[in-house]
N, CA, C and O atoms as a GROMACS GRO file, in nm:
protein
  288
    1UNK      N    1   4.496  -5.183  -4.580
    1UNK     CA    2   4.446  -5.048  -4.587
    1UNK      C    3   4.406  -5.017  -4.731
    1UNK      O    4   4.436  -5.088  -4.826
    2UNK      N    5   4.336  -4.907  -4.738
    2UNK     CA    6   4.242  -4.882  -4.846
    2UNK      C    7   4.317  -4.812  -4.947
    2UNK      O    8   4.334  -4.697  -4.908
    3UNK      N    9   4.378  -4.836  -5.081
    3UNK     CA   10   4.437  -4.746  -5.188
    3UNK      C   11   4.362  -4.570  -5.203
    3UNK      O   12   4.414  -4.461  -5.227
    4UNK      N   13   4.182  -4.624  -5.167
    4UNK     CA   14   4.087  -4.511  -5.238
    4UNK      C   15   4.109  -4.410  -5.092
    4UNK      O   16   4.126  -4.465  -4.982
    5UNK      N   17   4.105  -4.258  -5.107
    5UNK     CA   18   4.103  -4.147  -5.040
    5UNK      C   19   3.995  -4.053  -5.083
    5UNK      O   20   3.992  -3.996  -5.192
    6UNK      N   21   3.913  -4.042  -4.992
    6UNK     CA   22   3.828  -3.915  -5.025
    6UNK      C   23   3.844  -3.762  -4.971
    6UNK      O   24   3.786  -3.728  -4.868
    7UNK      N   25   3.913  -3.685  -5.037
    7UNK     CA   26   3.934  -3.524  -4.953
    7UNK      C   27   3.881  -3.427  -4.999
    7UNK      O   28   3.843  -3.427  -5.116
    8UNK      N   29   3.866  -3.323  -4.919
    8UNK     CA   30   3.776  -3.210  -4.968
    8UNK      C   31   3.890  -3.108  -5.028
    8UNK      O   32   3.938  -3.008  -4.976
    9UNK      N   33   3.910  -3.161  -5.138
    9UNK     CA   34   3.998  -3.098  -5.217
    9UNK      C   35   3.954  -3.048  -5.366
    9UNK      O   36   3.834  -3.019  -5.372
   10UNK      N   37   4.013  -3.036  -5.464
   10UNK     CA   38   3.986  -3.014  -5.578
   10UNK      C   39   4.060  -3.089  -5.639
   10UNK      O   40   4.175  -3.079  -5.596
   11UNK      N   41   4.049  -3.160  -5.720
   11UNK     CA   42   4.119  -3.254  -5.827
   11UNK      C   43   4.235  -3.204  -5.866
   11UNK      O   44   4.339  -3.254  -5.823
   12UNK      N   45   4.237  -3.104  -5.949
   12UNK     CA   46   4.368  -3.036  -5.930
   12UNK      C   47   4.474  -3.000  -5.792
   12UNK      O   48   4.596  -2.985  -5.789
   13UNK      N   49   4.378  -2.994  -5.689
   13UNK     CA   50   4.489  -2.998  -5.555
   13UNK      C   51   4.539  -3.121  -5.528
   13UNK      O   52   4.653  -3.150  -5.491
   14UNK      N   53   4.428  -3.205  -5.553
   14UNK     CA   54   4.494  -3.346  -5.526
   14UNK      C   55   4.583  -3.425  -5.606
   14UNK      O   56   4.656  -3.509  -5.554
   15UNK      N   57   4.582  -3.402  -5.735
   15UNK     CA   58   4.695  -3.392  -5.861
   15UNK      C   59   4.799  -3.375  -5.813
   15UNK      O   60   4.882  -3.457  -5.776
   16UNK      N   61   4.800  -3.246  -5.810
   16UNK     CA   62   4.945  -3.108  -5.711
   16UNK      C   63   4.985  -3.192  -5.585
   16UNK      O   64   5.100  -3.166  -5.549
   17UNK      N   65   4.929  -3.276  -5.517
   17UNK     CA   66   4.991  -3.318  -5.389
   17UNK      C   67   5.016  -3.458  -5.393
   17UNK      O   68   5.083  -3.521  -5.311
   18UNK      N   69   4.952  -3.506  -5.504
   18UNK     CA   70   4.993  -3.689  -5.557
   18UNK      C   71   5.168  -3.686  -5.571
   18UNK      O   72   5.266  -3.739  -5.520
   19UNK      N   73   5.113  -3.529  -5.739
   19UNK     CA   74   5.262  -3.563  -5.814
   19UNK      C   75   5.395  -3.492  -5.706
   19UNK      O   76   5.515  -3.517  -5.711
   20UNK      N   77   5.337  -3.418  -5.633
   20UNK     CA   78   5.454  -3.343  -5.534
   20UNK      C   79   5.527  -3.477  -5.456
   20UNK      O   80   5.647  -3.468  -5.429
   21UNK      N   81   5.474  -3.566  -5.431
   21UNK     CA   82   5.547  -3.700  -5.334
   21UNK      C   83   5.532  -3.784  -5.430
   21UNK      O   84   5.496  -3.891  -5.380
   22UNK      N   85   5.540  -3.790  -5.539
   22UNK     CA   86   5.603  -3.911  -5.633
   22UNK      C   87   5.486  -4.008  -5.623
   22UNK      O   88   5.519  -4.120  -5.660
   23UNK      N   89   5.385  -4.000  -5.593
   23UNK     CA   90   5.243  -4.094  -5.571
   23UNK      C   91   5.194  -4.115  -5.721
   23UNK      O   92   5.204  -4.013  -5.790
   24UNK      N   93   5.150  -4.213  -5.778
   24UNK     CA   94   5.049  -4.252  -5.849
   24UNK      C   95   4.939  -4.272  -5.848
   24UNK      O   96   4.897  -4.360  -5.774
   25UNK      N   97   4.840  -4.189  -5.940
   25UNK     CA   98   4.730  -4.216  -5.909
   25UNK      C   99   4.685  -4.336  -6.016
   25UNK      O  100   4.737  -4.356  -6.126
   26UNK      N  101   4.583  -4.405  -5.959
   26UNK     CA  102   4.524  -4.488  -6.059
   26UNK      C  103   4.356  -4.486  -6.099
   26UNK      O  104   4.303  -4.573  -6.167
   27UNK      N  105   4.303  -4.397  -6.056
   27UNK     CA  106   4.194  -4.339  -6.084
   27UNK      C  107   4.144  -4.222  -5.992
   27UNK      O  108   4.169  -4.228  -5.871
   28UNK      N  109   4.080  -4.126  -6.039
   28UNK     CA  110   4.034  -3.992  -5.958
   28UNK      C  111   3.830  -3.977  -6.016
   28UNK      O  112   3.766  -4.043  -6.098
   29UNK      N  113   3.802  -3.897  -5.954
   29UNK     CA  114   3.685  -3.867  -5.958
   29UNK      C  115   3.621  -3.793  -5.882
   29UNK      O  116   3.637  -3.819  -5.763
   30UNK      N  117   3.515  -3.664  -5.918
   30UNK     CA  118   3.480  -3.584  -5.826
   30UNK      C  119   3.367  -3.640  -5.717
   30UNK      O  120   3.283  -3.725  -5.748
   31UNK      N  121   3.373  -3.599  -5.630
   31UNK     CA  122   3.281  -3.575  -5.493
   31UNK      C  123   3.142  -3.489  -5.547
   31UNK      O  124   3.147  -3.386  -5.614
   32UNK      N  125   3.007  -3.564  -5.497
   32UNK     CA  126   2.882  -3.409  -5.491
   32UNK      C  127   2.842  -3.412  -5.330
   32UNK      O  128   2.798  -3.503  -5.259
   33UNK      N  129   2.870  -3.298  -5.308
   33UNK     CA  130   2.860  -3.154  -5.377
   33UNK      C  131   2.948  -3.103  -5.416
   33UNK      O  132   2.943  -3.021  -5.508
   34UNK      N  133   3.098  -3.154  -5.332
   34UNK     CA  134   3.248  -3.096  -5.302
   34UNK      C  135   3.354  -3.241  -5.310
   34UNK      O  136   3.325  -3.359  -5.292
   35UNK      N  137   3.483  -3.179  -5.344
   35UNK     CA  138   3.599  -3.320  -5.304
   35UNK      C  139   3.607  -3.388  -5.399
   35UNK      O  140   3.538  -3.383  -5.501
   36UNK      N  141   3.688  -3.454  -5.374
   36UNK     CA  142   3.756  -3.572  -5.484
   36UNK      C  143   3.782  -3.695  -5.406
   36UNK      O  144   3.814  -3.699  -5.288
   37UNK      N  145   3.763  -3.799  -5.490
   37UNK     CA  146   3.803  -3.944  -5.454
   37UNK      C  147   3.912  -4.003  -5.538
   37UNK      O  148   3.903  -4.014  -5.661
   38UNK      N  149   4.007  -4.036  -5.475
   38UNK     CA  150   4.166  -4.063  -5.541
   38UNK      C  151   4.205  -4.216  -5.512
   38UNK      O  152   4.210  -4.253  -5.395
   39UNK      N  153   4.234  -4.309  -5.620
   39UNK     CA  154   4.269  -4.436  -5.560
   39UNK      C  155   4.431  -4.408  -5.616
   39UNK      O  156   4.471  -4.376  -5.727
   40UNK      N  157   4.486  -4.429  -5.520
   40UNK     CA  158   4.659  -4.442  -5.563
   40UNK      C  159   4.680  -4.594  -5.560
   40UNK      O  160   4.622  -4.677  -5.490
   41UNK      N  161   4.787  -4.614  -5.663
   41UNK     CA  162   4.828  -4.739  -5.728
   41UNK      C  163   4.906  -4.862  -5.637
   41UNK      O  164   4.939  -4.974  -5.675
   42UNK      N  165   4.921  -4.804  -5.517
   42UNK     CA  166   4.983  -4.862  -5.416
   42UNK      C  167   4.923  -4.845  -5.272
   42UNK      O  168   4.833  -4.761  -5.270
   43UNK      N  169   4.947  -4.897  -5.163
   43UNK     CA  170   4.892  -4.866  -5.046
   43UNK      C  171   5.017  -4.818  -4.966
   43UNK      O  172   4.993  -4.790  -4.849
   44UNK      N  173   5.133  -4.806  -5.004
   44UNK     CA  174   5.272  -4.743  -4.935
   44UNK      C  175   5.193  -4.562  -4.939
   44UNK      O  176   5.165  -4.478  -4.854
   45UNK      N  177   5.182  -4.573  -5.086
   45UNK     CA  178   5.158  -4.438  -5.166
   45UNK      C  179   5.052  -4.387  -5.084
   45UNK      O  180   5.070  -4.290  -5.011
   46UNK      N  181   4.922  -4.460  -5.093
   46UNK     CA  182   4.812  -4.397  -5.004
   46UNK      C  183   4.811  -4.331  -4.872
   46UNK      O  184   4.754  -4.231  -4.828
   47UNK      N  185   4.897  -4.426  -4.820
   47UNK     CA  186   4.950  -4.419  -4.632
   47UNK      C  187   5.014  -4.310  -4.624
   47UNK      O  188   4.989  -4.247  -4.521
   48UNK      N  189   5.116  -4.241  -4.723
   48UNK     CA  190   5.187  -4.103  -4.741
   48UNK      C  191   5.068  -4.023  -4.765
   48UNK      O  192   5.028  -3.951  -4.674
   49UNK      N  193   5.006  -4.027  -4.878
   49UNK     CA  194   4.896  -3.932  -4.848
   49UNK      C  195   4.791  -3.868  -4.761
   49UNK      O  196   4.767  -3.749  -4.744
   50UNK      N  197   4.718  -4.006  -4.695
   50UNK     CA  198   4.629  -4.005  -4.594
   50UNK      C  199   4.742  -3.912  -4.481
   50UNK      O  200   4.738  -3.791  -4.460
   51UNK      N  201   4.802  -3.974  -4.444
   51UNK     CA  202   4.933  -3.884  -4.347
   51UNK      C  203   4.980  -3.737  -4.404
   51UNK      O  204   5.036  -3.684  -4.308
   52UNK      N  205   4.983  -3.668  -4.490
   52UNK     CA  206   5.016  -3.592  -4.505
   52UNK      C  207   4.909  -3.526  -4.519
   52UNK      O  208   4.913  -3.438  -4.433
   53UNK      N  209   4.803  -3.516  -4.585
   53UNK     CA  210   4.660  -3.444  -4.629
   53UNK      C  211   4.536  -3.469  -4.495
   53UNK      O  212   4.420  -3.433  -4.514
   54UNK      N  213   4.577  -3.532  -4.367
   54UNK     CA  214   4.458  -3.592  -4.291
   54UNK      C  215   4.356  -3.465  -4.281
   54UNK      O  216   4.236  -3.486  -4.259
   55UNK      N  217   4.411  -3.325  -4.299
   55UNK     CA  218   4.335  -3.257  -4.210
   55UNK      C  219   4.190  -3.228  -4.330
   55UNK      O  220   4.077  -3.184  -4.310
   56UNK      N  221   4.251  -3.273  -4.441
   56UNK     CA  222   4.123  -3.275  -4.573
   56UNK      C  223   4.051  -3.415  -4.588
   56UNK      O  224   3.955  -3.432  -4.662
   57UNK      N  225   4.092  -3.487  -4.530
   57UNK     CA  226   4.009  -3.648  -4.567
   57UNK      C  227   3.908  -3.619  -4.519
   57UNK      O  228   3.912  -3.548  -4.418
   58UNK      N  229   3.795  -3.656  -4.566
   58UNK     CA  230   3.632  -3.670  -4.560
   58UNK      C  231   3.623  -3.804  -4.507
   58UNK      O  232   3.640  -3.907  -4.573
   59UNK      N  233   3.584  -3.795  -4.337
   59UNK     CA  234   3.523  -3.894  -4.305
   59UNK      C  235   3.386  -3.924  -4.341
   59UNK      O  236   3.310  -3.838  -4.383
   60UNK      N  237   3.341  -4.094  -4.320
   60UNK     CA  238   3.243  -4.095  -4.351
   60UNK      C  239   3.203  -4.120  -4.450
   60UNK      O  240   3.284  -4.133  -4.541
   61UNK      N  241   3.045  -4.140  -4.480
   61UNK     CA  242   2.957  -4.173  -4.645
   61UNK      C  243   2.987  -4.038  -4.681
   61UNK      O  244   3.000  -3.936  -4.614
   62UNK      N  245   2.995  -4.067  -4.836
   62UNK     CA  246   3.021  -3.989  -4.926
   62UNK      C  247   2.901  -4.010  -5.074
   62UNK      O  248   2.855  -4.113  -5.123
   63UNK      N  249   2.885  -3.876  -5.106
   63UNK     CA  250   2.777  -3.900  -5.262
   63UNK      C  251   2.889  -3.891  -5.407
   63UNK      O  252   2.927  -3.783  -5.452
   64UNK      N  253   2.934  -4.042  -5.472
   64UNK     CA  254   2.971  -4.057  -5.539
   64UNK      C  255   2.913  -4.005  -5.680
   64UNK      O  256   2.791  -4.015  -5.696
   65UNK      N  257   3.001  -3.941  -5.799
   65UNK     CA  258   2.935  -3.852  -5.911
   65UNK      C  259   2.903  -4.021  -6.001
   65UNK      O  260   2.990  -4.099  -6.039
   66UNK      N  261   2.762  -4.036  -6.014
   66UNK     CA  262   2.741  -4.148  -6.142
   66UNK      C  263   2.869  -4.172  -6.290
   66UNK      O  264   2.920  -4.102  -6.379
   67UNK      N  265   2.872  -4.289  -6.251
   67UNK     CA  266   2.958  -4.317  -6.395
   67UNK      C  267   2.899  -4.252  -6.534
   67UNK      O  268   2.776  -4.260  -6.533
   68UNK      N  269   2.937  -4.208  -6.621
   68UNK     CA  270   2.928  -4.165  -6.731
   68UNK      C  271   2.866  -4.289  -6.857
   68UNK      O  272   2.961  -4.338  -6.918
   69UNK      N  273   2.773  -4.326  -6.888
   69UNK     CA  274   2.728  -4.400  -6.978
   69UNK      C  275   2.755  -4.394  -7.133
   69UNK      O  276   2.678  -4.324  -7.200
   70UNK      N  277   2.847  -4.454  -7.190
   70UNK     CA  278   2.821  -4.423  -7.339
   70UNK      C  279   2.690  -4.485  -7.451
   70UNK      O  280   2.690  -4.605  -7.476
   71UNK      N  281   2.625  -4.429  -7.488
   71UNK     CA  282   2.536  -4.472  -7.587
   71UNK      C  283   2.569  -4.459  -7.710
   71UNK      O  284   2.595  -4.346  -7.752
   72UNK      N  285   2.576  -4.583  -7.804
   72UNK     CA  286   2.519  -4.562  -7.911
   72UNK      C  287   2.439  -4.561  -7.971
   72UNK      O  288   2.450  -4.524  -8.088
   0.00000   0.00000   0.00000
């Protein structure tokens, strides 16, 4: 099963409901238009989440926000 979760949440909600069950995240990132994409550091961890948050998971393709480029 998949670590990454996509919910129609707000980063900060999904923060608030990682750190509330002792979950780790290991990378986050926003959703366009809406939502967040959350990879937790474990797949025990994920399986608690997906189970507890189902009624916010975003099925389906999703429009990922472009990586951030640094230039010098």
């Amino acid at each position: 099963m998949s670590r990454a979760i996509n919910l129609n949440l707000t980063r900060s909600e999904v923060e608030a409901a990682v750190q509330k069950h002792g979950a780790v995240i290991s990378a986050i990132e926003p959703l366009f238009p809406r939502g967040t994409r959350v990879v937790l550091k474990n797949g025990d961890h994920a399986a608690t989440i997906r189970r507890l948050l189902k009624a916010q998971i975003i099925e389906g393709l999703v429009k990922r926000t472009p990586p951030r480029t640094v230039t010098k």
